[in-house]
C-alpha positions in Angstrom: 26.1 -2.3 27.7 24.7 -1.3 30.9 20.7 -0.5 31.4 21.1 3.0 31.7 23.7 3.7 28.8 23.2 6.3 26.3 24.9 5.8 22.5 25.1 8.4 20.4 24.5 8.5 16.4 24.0 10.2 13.9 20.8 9.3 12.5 18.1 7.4 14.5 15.0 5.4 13.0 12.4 4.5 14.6 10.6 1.8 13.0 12.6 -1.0 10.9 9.5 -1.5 8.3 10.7 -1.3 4.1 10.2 2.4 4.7 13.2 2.8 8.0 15.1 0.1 6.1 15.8 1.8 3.3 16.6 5.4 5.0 18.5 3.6 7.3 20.4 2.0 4.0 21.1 5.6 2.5 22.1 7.0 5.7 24.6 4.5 6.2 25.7 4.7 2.4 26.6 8.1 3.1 28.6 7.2 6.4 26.2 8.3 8.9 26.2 5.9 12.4 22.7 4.6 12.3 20.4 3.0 14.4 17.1 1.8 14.2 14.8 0.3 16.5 11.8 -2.2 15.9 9.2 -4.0 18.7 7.8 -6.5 16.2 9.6 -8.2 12.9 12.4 -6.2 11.1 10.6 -5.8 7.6 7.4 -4.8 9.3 3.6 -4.8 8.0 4.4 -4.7 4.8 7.2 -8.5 5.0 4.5 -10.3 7.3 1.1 -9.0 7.4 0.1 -7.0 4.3 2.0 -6.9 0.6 3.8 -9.8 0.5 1.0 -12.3 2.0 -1.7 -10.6 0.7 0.1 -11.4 -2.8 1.0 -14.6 -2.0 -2.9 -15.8 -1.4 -3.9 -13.6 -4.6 -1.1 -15.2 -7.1 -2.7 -18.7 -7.7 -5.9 -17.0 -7.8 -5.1 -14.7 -10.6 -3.1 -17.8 -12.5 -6.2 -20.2 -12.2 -8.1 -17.4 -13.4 -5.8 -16.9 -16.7 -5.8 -20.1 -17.0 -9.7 -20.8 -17.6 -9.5 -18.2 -20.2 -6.7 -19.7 -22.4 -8.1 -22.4 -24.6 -6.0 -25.7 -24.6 -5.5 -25.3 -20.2 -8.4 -24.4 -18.8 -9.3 -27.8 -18.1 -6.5 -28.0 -15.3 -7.8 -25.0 -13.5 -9.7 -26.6 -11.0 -10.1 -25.5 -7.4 -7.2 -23.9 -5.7 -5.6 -26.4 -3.2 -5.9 -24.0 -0.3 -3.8 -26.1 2.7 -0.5 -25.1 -0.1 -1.8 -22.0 -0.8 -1.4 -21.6 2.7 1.3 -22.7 2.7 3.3 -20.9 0.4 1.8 -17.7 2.0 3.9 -18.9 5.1 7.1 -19.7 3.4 6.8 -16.3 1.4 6.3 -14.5 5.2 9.8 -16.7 6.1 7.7 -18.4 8.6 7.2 -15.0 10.6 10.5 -15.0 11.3 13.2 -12.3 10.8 16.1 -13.9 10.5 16.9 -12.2 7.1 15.6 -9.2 7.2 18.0 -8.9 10.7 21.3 -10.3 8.8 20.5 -7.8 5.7 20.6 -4.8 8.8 24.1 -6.3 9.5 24.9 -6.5 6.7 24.8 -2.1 6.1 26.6 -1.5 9.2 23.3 -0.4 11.2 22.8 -1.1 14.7 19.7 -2.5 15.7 18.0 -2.1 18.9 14.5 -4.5 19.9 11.8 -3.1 21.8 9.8 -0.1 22.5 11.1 2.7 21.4 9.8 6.2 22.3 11.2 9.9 22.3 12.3 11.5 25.4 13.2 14.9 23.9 14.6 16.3 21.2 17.4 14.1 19.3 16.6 11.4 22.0 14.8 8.3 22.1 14.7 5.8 25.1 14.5 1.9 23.5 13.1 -0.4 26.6 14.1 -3.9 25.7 12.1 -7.1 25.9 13.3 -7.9 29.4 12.9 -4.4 30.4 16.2 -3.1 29.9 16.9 0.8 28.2 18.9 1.9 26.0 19.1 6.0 25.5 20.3 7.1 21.7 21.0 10.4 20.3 20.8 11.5 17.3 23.7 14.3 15.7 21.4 14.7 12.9 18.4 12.8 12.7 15.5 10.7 13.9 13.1 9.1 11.4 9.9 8.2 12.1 9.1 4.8 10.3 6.2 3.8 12.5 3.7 3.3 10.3 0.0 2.6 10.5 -2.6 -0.1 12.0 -5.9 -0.7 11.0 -8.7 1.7 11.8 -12.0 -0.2 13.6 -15.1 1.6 14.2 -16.6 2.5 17.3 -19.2 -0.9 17.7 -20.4 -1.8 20.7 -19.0 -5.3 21.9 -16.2 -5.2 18.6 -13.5 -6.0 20.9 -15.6 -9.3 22.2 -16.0 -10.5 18.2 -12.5 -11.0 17.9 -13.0 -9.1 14.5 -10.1 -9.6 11.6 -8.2 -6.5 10.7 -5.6 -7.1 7.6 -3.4 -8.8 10.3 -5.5 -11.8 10.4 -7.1 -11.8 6.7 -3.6 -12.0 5.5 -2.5 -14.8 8.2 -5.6 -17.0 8.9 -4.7 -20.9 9.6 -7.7 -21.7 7.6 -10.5 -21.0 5.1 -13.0 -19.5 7.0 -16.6 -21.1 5.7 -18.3 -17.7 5.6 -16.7 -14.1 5.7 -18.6 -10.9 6.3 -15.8 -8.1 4.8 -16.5 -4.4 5.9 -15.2 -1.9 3.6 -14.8 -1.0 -0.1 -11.1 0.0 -0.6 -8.1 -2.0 -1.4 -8.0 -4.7 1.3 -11.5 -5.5 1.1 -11.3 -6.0 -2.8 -8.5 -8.2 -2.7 -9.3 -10.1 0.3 -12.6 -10.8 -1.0 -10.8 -11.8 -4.6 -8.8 -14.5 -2.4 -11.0 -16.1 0.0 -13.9 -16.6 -1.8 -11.4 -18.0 -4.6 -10.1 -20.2 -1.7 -13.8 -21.6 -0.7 -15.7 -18.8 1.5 -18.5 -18.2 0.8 -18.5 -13.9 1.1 -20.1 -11.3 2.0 -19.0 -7.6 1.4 -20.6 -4.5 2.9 -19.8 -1.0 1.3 -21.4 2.1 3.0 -20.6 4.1 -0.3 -21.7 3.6 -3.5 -19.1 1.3 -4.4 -15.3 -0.6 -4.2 -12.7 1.1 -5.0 -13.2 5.3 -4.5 -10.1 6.5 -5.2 -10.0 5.0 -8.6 -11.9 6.2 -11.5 -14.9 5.0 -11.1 -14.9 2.1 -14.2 -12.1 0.4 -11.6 -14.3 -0.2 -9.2 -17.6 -1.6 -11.2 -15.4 -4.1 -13.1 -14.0 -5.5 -10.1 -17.3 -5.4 -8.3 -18.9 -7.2 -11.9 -16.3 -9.9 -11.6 -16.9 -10.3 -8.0 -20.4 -10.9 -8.4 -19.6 -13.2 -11.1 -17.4 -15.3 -8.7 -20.0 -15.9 -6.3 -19.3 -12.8 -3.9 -22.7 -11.0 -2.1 -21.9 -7.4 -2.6 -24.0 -5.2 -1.0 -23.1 -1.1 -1.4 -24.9 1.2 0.2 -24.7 -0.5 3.4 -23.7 0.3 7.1 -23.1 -1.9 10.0 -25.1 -1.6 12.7 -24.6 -4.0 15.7 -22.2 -7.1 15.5 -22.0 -9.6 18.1 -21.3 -13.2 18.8 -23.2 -16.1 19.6 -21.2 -19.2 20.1 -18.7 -19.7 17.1 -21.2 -17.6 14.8 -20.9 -13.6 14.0 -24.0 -11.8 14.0 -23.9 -8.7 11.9 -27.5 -6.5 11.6 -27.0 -3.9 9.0 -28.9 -0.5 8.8 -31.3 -1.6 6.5 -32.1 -4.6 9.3 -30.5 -7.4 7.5 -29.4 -9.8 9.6 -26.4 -11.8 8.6 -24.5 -14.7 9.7 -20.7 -15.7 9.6 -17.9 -17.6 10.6 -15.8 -14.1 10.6 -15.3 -10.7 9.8 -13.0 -8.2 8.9 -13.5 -4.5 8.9 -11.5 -2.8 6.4 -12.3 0.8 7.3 -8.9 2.6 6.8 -6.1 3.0 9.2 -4.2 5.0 11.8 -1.3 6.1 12.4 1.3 4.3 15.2 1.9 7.3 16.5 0.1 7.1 19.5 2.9 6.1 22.1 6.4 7.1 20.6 6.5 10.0 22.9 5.8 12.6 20.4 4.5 14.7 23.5 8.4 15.2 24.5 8.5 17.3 21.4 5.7 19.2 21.5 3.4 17.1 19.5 0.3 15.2 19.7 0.1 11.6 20.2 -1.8 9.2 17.2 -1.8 12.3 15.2 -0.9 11.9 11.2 2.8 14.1 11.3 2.6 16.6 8.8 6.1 16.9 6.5 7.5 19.3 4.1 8.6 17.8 0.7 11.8 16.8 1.9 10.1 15.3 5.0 11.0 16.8 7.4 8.1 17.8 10.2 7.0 20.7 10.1 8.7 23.4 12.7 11.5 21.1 13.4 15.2 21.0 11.8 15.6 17.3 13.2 12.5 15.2 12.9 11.5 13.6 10.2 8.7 11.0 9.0 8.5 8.7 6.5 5.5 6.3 5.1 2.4 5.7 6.6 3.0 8.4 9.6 3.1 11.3 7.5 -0.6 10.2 5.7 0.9 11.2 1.7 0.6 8.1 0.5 -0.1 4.8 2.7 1.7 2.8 0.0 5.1 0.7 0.8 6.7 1.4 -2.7 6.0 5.2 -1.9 7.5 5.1 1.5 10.4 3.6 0.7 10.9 6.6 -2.4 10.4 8.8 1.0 13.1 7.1 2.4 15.3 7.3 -0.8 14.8 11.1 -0.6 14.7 11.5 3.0 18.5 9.9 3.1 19.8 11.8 0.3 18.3 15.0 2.3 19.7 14.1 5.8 23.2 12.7 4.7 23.5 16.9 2.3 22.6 18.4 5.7 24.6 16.6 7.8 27.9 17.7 5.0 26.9 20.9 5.4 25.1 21.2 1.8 24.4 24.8 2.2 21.5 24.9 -1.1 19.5 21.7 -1.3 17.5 20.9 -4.8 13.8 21.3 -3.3 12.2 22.3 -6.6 9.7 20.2 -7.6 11.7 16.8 -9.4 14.8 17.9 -7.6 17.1 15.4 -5.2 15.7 16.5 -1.9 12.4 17.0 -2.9 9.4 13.9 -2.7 7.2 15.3 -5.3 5.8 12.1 -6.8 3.9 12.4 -4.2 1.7 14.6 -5.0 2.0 14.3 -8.6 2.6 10.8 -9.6 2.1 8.1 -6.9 1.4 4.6 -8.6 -0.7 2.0 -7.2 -2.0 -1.4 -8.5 -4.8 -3.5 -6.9 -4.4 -7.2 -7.2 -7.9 -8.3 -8.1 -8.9 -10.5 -10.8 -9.5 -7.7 -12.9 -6.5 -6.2 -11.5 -6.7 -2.3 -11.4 -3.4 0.1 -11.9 -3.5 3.8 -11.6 -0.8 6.7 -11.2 -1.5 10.4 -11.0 -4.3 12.0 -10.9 -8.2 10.9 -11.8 -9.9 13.0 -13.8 -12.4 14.1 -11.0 -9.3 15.2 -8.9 -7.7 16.9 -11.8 -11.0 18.8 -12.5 -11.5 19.4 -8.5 -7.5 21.3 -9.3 -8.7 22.8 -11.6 -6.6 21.9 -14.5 -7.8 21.9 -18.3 -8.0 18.6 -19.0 -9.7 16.0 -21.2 -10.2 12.3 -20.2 -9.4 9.7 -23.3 -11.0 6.0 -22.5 -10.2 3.2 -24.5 -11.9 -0.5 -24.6 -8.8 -3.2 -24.3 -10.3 -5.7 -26.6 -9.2 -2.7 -29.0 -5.6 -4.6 -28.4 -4.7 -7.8 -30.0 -2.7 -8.3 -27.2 -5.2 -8.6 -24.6 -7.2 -10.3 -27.5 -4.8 -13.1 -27.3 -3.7 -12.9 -24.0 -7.4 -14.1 -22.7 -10.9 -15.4 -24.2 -13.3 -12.9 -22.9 -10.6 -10.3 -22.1 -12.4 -7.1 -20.1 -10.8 -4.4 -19.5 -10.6 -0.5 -19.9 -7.6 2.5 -19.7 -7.7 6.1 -19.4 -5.1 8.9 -19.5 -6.2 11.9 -18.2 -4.0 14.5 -20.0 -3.7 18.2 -19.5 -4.4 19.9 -22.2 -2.4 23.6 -21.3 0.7 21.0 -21.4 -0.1 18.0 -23.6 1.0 16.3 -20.8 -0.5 13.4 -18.9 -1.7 14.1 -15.6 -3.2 10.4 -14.6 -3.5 6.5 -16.4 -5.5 4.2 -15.3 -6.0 1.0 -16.6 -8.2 -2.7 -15.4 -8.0 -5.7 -16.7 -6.1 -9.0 -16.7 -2.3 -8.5 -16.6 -2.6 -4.6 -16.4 -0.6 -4.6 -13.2 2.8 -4.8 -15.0 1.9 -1.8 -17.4 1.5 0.6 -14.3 5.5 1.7 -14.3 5.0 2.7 -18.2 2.3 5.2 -17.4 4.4 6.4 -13.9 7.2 7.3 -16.4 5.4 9.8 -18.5 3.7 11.2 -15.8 6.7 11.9 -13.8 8.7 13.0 -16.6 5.7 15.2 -18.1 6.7 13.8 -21.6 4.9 15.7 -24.2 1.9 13.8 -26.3 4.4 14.4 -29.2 7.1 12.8 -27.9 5.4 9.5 -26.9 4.1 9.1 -30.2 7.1 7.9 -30.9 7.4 5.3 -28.2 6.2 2.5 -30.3 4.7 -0.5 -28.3 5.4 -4.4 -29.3 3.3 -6.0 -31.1 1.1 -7.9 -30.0 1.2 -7.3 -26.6 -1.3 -5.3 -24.0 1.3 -2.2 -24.0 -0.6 -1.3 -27.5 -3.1 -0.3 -25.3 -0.8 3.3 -25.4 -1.3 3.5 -29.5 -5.0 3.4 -28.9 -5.1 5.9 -26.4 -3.0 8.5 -28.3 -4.8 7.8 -31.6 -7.7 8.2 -29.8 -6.8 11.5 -28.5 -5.5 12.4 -31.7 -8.7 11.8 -33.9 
């Protein structure tokens, strides 16, 4: 290929993240040319900095913790060996290495280009190469935004000089850092605090609101922040940052109430932003780092080419629910690009992502670990839906009885009571993680109160948990 010469295809994506990969993958399935461009690692954030590391610290935390509470082995849960935790986080991340994710790419037929890649019009986007060299491609059909998101710092003087973490480096540090200042109160800064205090920091967490976990119902957060406490974690809510600085190896942090604390790092988990800020969105008329708003088949809005997927269009900043994006995004590009002339856009159809709005699941790897799909019932209230929240204790559940000594935990189903349908479940406790897809089935598929009555859960497991709740709604 020369420099300067321009390939044309017939879908484009930038981005080569779980989310690109997989519309690329249905593109291709459907016979479409693809292409898809990354700068970093083919499998993006998700492969190397976030989900799978992040998991791979948390797993022998959450098994020496089940452990301890199972009479007959708790006495070999002593402290985590952190060098092989390490370790295993690396192999798990391939080393930071791509070589699989790239042969898996081959392996579908799509063309991958490394480097830069930016729009230069419509249907176009320029790729400059490592060693400077460009590549134009066209698209006959489509170009997919699969950028994704970085982490969000606040606007501190002298941040940049801290050298502060983001989830980049909590997710990929060498070594257990002796004391850790977190900043934030969402997802990150729950589960990294769950791992590196469970891995020897000692650590300190800093909420401006009124507590971890917001977007949960709020039982989800204070059982997390309980168990934290109980591990040995300073949790301080309420609480802005003020100043940070350095001073030899040591972070100085003064907080708003005039604390002054001390650490060996910090990491500010205070949301994220999109990578939209040099793709050349202003070659099409839009603004640069701005969130790209999408219709449900996700395509931008005002455009019949452009389309984003994930993280960019700000729906839900999850990597299972991009890659659904992308799932419907393919099937939605390959019907135009036959010439489907009617595409099933009602709400559940084939070209339509409305779990999105309706039933996005999510479960946060703490020791309690926290599920939830749907809505909570203050945001089904704040819809104004008729609704009536049912809460249940888990030690109701022989399973979870027997599953741990001391088992804590709570679920709620938030169901709608025009339908008898459930709107939102939420559970926390140990092991809660794996009944999360349960609940996303009856929300998705609106199945009636009556009708899972007759869904009978094993006994004696934790799924019993859904017997208690429907008795309970029952009376």
């Amino acid at each position: 290929m020369t420099e300067t010469e321009t390939i044309a295809y017939d879908v484009v994506v930038l981005g080569a993240g779980p989310v690109g990969e997989n519309v690329a993958d249905r593109a291709r399935a459907a016979g479409l040319a693809t292409a898809i461009v990354e700068r970093e690692l083919v499998g993006g954030e998700c492969s190397y900095w976030a989900c799978i590391p992040s998991k791979a610290l948390l797993r022998p935390v959450i098994a020496r913790a089940d452990a301890r509470r199972v009479p007959g082995v708790d006495g070999v849960a002593g402290p985590l060996d952190a060098p092989a935790v390490l370790a295993h986080r690396d192999h798990e991340v391939g080393n930071w290495h791509d070589d699989g994710q790239v042969a898996w790419l081959d392996g579908i037929g799509a063309d991958l280009y490394r480097g830069h890649g930016r729009l230069s019009g419509p249907r176009t986007v320029t790729v400059t190469g490592p060693d400077g060299e460009q590549h134009v491609l066209t698209a006959r059909h489509a170009v997919a935004v699969c950028t994704g998101s970085g982490a969000r710092l606040p606007d501190l003087p002298g941040l940049a000089e801290v050298e502060p973490w983001t989830s980049r480096e909590a997710t990929g540090a060498k070594s257990v850092p002796g004391r850790l200042i977190i900043v934030g109160g969402g997802v990150v800064a729950s589960e990294m605090a769950t791992a590196w205090r469970a891995l020897g920091s000692e650590v300190t967490v800093l909420v401006r609101g009124k507590g971890l976990l917001p977007r949960m119902e709020p039982f989800a957060g204070e059982l997390v922040a309980e168990a934290l406490a109980e591990a040995g974690v300073d949790l301080r809510t309420g609480t802005s940052v003020e100043s940070v600085r350095r001073e030899g190896d040591t972070v100085v942090v003064v907080t708003d109430s005039g604390d002054r604390l001390e650490a060996d790092e910090i990491l500010f988990a205070t949301g994220r932003v999109p990578h939209t800020d040099d793709i050349g969105l202003e070659t099409v008329g839009l603004e640069p780092g701005s969130w790209l708003s999408v219709d449900d088949t996700l395509r931008v809005t005002d455009s019949d080419w452009l389309y984003a997927l994930g993280d960019v269009n700000h729906r839900a900043l999850l990597t299972h629910q991009g890659k659904y994006q992308a799932r419907i995004a393919g099937a939605v590009i390959a019907a135009r690009a036959a010439g489907v002339p009617l595409l099933e856009t009602d709400p559940w159809g084939a070209h339509a992502a409305t779990a999105d709005h309706a039933a996005v699941p999510q479960v946060v790897f703490t020791d309690p670990e926290a599920a939830a799909v749907g809505l909570s019932l203050a945001e089904a209230e704040q819809a104004g839906r008729r609704v009536r929240a049912v809460d249940v204790d888990l030690t109701s559940v022989e399973g979870a009885v027997l599953y741990a000594d001391g088992y804590r935990g709570r679920a709620r189903m938030v169901v709608d009571l025009d339908s008898e349908t459930l709107l939102g479940v939420t559970f926390v406790g140990p092991g809660v993680g794996e009944l999360i897809h349960s609940a996303s089935v009856a929300v998705a598929g609106e199945v009636p109160i009556d009708r899972l009555w007759h869904a009978v859960p094993s006994f004696p497991t934790i799924s019993e948990v859904w017997l208690r709740l429907l008795e309970a709604y029952r009376g």
